[in-house]
N, CA, C and O atoms as a GROMACS GRO file, in nm:
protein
  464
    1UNK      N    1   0.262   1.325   1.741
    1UNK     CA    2   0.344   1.396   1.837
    1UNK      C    3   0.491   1.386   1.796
    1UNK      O    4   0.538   1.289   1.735
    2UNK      N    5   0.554   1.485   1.831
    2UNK     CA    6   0.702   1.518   1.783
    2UNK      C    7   0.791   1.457   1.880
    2UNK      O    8   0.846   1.347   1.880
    3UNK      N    9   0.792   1.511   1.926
    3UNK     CA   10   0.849   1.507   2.123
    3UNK      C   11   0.743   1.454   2.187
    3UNK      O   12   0.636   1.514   2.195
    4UNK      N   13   0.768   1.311   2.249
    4UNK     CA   14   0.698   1.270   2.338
    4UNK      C   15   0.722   1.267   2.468
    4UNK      O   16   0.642   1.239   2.558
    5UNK      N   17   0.844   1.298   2.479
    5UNK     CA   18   0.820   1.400   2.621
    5UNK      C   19   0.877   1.556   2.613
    5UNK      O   20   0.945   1.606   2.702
    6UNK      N   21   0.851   1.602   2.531
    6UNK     CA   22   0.858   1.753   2.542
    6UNK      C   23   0.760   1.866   2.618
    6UNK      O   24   0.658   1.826   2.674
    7UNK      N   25   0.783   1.962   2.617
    7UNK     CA   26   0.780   2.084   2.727
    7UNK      C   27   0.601   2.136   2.639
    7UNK      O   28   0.603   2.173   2.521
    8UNK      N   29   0.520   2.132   2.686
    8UNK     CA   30   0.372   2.185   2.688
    8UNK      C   31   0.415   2.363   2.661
    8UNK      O   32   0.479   2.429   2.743
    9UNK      N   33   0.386   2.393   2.586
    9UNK     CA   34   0.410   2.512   2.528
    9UNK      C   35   0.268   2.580   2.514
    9UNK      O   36   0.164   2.524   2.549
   10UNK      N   37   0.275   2.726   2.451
   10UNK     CA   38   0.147   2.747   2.415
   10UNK      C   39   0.152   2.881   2.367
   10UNK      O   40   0.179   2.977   2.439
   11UNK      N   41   0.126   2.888   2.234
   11UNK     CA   42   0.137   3.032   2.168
   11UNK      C   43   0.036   3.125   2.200
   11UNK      O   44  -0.081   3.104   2.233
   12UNK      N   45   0.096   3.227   2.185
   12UNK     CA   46   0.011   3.351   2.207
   12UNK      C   47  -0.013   3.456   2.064
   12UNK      O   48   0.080   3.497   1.996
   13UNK      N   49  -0.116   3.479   2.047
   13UNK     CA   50  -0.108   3.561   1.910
   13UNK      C   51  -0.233   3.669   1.926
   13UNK      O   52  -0.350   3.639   1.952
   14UNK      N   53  -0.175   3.814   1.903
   14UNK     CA   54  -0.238   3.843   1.892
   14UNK      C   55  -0.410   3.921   1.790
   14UNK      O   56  -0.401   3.933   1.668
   15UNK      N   57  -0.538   3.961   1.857
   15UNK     CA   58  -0.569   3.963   1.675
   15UNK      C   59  -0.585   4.130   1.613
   15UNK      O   60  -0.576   4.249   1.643
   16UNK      N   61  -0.609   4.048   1.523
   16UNK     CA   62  -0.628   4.161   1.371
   16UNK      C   63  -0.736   4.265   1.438
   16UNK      O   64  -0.839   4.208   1.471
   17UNK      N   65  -0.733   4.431   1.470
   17UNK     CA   66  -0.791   4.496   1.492
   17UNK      C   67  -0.798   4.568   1.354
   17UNK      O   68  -0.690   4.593   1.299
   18UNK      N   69  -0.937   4.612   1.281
   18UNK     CA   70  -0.922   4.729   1.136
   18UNK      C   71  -1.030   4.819   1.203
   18UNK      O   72  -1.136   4.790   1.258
   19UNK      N   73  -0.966   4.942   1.179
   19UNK     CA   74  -1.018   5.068   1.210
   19UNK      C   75  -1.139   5.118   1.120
   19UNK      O   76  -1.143   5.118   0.997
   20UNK      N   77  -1.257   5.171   1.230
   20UNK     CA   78  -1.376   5.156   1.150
   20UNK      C   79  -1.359   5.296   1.096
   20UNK      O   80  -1.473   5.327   1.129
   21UNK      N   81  -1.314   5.402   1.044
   21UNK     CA   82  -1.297   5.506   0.951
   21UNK      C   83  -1.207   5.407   0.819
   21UNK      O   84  -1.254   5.335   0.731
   22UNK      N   85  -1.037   5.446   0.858
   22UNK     CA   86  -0.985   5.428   0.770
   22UNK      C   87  -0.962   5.292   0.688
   22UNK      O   88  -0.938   5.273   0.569
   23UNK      N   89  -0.981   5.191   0.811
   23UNK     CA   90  -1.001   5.025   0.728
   23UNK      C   91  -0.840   5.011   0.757
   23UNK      O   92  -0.782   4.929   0.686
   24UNK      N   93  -0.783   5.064   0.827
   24UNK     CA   94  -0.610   5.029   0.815
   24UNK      C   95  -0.621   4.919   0.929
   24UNK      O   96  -0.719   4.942   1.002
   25UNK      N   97  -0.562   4.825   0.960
   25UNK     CA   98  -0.528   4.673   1.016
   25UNK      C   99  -0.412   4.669   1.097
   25UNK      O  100  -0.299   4.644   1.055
   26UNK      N  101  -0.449   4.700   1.239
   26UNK     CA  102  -0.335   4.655   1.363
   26UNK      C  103  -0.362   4.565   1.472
   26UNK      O  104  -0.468   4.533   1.527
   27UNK      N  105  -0.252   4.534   1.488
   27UNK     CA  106  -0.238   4.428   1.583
   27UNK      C  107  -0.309   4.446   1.747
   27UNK      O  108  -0.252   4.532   1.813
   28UNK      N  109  -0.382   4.401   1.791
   28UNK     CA  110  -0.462   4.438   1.906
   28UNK      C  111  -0.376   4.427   2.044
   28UNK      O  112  -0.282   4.350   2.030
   29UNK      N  113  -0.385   4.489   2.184
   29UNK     CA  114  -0.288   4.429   2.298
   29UNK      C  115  -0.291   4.285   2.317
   29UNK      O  116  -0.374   4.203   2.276
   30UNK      N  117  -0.164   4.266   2.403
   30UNK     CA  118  -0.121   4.116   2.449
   30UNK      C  119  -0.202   4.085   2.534
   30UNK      O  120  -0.209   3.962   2.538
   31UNK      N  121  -0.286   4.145   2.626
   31UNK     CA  122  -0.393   4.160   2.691
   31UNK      C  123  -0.496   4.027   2.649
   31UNK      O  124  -0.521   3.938   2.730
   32UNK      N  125  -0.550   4.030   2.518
   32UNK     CA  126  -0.598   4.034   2.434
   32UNK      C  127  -0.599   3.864   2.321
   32UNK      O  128  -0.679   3.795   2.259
   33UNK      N  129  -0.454   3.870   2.353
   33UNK     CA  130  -0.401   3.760   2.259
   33UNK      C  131  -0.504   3.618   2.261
   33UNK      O  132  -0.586   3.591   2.350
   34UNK      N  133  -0.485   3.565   2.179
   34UNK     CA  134  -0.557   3.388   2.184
   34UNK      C  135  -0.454   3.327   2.229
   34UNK      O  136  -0.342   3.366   2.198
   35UNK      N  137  -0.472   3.236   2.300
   35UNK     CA  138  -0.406   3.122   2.360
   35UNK      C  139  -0.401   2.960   2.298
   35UNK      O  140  -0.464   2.862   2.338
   36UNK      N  141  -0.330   2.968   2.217
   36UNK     CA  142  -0.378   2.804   2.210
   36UNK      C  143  -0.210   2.706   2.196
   36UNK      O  144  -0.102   2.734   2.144
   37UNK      N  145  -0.267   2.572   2.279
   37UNK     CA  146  -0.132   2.542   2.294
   37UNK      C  147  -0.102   2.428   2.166
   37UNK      O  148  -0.173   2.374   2.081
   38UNK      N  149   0.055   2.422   2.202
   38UNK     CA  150   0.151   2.340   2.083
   38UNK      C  151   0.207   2.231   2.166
   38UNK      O  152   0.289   2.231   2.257
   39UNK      N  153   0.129   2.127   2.100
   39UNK     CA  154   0.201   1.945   2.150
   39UNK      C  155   0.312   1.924   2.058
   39UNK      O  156   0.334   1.974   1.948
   40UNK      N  157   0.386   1.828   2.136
   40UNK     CA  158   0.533   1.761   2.075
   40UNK      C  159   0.658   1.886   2.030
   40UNK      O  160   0.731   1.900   1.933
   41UNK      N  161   0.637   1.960   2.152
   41UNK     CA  162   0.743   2.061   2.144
   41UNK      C  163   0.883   2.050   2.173
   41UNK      O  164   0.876   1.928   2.182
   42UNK      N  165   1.022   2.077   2.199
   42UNK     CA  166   1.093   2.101   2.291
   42UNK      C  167   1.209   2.205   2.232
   42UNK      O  168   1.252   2.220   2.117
   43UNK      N  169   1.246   2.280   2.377
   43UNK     CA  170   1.321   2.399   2.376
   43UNK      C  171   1.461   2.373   2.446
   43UNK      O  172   1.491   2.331   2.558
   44UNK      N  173   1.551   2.423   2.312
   44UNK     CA  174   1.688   2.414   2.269
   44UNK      C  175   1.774   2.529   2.349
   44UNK      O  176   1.719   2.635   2.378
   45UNK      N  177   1.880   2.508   2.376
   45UNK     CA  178   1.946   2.674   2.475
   45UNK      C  179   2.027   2.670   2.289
   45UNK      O  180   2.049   2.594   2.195
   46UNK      N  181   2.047   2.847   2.345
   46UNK     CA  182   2.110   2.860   2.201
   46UNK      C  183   2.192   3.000   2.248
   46UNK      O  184   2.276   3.023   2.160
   47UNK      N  185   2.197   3.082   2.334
   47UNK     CA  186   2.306   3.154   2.424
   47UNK      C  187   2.217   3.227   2.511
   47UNK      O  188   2.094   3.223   2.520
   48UNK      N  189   2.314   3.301   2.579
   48UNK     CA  190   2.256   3.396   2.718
   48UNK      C  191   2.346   3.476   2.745
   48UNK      O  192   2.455   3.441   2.790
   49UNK      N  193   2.309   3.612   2.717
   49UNK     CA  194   2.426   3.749   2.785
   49UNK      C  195   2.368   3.817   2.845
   49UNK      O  196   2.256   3.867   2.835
   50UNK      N  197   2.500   3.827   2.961
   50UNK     CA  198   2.462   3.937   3.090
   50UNK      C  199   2.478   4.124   3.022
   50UNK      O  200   2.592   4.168   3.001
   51UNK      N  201   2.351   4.213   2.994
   51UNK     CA  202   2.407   4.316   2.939
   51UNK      C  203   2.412   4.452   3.078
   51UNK      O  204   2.317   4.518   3.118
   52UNK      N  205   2.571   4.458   3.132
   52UNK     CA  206   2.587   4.554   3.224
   52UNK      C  207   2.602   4.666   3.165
   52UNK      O  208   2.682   4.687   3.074
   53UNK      N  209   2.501   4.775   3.231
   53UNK     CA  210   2.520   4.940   3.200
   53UNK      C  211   2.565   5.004   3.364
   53UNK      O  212   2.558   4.939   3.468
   54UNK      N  213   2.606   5.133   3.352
   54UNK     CA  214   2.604   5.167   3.454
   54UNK      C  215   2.516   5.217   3.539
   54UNK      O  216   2.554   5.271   3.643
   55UNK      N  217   2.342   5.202   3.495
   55UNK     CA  218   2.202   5.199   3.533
   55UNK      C  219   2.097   5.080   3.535
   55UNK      O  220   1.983   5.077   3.581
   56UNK      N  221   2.201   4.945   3.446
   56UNK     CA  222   2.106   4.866   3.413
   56UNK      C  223   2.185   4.704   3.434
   56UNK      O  224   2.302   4.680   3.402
   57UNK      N  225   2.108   4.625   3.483
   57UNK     CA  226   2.151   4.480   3.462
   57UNK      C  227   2.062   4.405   3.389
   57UNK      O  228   1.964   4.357   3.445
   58UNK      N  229   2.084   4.386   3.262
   58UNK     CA  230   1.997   4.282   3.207
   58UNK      C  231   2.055   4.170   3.134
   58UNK      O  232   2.177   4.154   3.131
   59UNK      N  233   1.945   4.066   3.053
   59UNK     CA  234   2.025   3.944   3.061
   59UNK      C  235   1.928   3.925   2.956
   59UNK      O  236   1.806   3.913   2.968
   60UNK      N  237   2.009   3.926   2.836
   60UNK     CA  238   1.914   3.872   2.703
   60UNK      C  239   1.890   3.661   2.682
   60UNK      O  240   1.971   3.612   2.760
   61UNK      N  241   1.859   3.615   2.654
   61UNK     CA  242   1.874   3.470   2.660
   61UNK      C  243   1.781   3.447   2.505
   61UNK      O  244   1.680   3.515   2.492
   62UNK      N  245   1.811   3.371   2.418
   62UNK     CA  246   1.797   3.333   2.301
   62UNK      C  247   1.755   3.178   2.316
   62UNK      O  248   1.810   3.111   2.403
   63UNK      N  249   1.663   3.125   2.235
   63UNK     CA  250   1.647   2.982   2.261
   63UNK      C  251   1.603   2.924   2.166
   63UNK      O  252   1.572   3.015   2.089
   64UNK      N  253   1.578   2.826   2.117
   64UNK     CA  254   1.499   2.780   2.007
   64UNK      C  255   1.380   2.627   2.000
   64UNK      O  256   1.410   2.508   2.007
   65UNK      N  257   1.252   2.688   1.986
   65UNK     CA  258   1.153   2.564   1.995
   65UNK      C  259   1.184   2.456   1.887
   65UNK      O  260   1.247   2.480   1.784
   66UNK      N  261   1.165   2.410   1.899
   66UNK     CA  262   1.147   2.282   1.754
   66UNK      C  263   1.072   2.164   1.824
   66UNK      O  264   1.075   2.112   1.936
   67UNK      N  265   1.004   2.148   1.713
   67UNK     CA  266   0.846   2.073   1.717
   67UNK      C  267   0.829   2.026   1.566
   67UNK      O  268   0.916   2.018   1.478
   68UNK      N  269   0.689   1.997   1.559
   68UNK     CA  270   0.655   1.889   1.417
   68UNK      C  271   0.640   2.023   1.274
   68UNK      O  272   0.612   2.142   1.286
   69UNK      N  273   0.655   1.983   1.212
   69UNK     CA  274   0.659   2.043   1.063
   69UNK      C  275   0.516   2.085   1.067
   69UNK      O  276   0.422   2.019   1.111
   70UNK      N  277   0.513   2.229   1.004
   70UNK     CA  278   0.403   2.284   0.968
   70UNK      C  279   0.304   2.358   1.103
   70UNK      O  280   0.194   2.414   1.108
   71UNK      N  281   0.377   2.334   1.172
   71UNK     CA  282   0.312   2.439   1.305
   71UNK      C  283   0.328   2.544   1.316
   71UNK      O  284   0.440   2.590   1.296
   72UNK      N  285   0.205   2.636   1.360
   72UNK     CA  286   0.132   2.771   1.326
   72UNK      C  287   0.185   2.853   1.403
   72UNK      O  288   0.121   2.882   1.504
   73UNK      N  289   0.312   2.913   1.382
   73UNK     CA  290   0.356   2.950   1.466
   73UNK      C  291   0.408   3.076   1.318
   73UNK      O  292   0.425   3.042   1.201
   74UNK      N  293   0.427   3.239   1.381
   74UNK     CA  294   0.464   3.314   1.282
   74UNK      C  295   0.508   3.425   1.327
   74UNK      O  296   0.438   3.455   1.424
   75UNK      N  297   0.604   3.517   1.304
   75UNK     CA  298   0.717   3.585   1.383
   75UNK      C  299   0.607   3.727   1.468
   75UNK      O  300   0.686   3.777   1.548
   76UNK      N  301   0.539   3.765   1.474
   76UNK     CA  302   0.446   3.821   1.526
   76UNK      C  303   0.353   3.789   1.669
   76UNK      O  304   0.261   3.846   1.727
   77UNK      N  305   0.451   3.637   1.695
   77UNK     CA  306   0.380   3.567   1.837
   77UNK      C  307   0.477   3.579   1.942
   77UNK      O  308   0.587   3.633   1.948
   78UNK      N  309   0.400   3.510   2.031
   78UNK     CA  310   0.497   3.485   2.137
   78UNK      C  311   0.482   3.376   2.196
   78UNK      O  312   0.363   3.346   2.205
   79UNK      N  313   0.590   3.260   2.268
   79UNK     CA  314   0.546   3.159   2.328
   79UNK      C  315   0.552   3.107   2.432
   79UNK      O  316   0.663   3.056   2.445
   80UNK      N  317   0.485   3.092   2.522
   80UNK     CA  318   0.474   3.062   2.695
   80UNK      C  319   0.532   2.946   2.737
   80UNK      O  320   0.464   2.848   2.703
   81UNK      N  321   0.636   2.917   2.801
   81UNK     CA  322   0.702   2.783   2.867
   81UNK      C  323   0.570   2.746   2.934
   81UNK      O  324   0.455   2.791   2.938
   82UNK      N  325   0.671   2.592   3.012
   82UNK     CA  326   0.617   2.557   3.122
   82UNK      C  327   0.616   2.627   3.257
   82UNK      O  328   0.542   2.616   3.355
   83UNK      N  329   0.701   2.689   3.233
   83UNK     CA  330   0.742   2.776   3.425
   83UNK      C  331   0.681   2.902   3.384
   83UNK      O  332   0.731   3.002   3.436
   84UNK      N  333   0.560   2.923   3.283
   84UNK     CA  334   0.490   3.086   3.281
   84UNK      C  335   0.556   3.160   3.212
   84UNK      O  336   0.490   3.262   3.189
   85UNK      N  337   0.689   3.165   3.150
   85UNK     CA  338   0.790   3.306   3.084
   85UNK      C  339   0.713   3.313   2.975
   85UNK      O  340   0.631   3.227   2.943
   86UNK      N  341   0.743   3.439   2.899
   86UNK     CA  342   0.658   3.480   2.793
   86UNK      C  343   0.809   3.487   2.710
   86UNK      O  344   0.909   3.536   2.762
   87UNK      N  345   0.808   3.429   2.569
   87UNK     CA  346   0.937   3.453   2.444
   87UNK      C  347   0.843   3.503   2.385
   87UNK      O  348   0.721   3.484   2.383
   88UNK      N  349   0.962   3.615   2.304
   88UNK     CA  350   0.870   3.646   2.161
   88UNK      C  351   0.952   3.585   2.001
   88UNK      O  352   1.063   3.581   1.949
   89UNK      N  353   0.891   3.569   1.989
   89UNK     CA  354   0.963   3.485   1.811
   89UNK      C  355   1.012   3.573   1.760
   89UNK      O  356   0.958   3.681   1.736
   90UNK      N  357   1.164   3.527   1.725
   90UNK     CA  358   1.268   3.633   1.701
   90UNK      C  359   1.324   3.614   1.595
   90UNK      O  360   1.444   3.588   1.588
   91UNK      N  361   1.238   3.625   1.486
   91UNK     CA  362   1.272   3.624   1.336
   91UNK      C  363   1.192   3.502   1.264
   91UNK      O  364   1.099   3.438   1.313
   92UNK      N  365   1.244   3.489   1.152
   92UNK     CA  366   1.183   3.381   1.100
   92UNK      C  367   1.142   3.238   1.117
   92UNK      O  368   1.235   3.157   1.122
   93UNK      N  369   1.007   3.186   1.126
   93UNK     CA  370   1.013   3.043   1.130
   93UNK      C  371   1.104   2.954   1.027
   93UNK      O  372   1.133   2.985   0.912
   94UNK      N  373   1.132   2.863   1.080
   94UNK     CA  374   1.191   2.765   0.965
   94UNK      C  375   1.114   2.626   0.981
   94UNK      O  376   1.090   2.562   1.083
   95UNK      N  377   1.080   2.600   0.840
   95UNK     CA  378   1.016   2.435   0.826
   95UNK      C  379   1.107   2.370   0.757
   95UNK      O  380   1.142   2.428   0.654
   96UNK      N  381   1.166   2.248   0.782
   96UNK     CA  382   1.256   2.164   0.719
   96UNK      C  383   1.170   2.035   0.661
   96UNK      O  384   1.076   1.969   0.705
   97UNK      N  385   1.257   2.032   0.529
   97UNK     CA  386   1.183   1.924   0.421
   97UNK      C  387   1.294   1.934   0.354
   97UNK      O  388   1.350   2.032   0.305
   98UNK      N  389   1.335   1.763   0.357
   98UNK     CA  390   1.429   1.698   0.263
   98UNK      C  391   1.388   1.743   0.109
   98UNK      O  392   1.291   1.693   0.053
   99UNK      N  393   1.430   1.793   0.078
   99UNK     CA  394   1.441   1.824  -0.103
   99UNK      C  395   1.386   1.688  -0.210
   99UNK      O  396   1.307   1.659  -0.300
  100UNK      N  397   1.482   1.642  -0.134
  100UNK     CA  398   1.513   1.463  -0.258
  100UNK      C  399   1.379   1.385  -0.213
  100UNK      O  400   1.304   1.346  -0.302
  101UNK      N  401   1.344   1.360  -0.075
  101UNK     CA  402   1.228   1.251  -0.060
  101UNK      C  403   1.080   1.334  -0.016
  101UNK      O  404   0.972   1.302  -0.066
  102UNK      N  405   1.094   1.452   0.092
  102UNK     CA  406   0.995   1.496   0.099
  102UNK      C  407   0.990   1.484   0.246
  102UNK      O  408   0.888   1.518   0.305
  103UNK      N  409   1.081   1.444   0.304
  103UNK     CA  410   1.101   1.397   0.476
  103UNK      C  411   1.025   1.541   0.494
  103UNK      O  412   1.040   1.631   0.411
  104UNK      N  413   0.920   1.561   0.640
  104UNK     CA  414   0.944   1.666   0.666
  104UNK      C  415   0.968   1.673   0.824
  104UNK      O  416   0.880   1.657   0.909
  105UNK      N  417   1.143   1.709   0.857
  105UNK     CA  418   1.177   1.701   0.936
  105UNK      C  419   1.133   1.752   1.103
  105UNK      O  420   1.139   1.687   1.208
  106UNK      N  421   1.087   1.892   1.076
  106UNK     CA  422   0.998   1.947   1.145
  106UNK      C  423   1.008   2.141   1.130
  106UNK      O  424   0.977   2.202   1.028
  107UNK      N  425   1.049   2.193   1.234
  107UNK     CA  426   1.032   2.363   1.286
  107UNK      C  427   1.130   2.410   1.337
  107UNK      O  428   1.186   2.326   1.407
  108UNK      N  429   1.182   2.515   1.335
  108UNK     CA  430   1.254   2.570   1.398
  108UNK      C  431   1.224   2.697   1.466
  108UNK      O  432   1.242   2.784   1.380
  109UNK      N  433   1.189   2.749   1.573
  109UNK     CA  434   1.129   2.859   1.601
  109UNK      C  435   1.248   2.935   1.673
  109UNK      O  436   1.281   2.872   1.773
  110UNK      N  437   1.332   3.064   1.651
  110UNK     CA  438   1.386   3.144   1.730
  110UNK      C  439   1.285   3.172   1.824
  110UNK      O  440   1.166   3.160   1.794
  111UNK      N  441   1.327   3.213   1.949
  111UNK     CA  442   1.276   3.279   2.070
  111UNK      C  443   1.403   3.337   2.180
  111UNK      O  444   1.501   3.286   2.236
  112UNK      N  445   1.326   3.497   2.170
  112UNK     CA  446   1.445   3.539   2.282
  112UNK      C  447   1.361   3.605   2.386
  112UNK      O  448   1.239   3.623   2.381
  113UNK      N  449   1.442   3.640   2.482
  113UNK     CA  450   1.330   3.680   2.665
  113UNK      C  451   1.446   3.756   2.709
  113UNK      O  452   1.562   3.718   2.724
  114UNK      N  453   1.399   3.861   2.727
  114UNK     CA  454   1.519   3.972   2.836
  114UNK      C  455   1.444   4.013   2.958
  114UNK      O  456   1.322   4.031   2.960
  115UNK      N  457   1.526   4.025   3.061
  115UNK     CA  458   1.516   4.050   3.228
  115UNK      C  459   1.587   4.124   3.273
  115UNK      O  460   1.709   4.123   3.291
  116UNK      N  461   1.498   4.205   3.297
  116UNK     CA  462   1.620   4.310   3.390
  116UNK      C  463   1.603   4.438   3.309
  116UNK      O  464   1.669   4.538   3.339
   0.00000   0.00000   0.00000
């Protein structure tokens, strides 16, 4: 465990649908997704903007998981807090590993959630 008291998380991914004519490979609904959760997590604030239109109030919020090295996590998911919100992974994972010894520090997961 990474975080021993960190936030019970739990990815969502969805699967591989291939079309029985052409054989081409898409992503199936969120409906749909597998559930499986991620121990020794915890979630970082990393900003939050209010975006006012003159039709719209919304509020983008950016955050970042980090947990143990090598967790299955890949920009095509999404990941469920504790209080139910749904993030979707907002760019690349990052795995950290010391160069010189081999430390492997752990993950870095972007996640952003808009409302409104």
């Amino acid at each position: 465990m990474f975080f021993q008291y960190g936030e019970p998380l739990v990815r969502l991914r969805r699967q591989t649908i291939t079309h029985p004519v052409s054989g081409a490979t898409t992503l199936g609904p969120w409906s749909t997704a597998v559930a499986e959760p991620l121990d020794g997590c915890a979630i970082g604030h990393r900003s939050s903007v209010e975006l006012v239109t003159s039709d719209r109030d919304r509020v983008e919020t950016d955050r970042s998981v980090y947990g143990p090295y090598g967790l299955d996590v890949i920009e095509t998911d999404r990941i469920r807090d504790a209080r139910g919100r749904e993030w979707e992974v907002d760019g690349e994972v990052a795995d950290w590993r010391n160069p010189f010894t081999g430390w492997e520090a752990g993950i870095e997961i972007p996640i952003r959630r808009f409302k409104g």
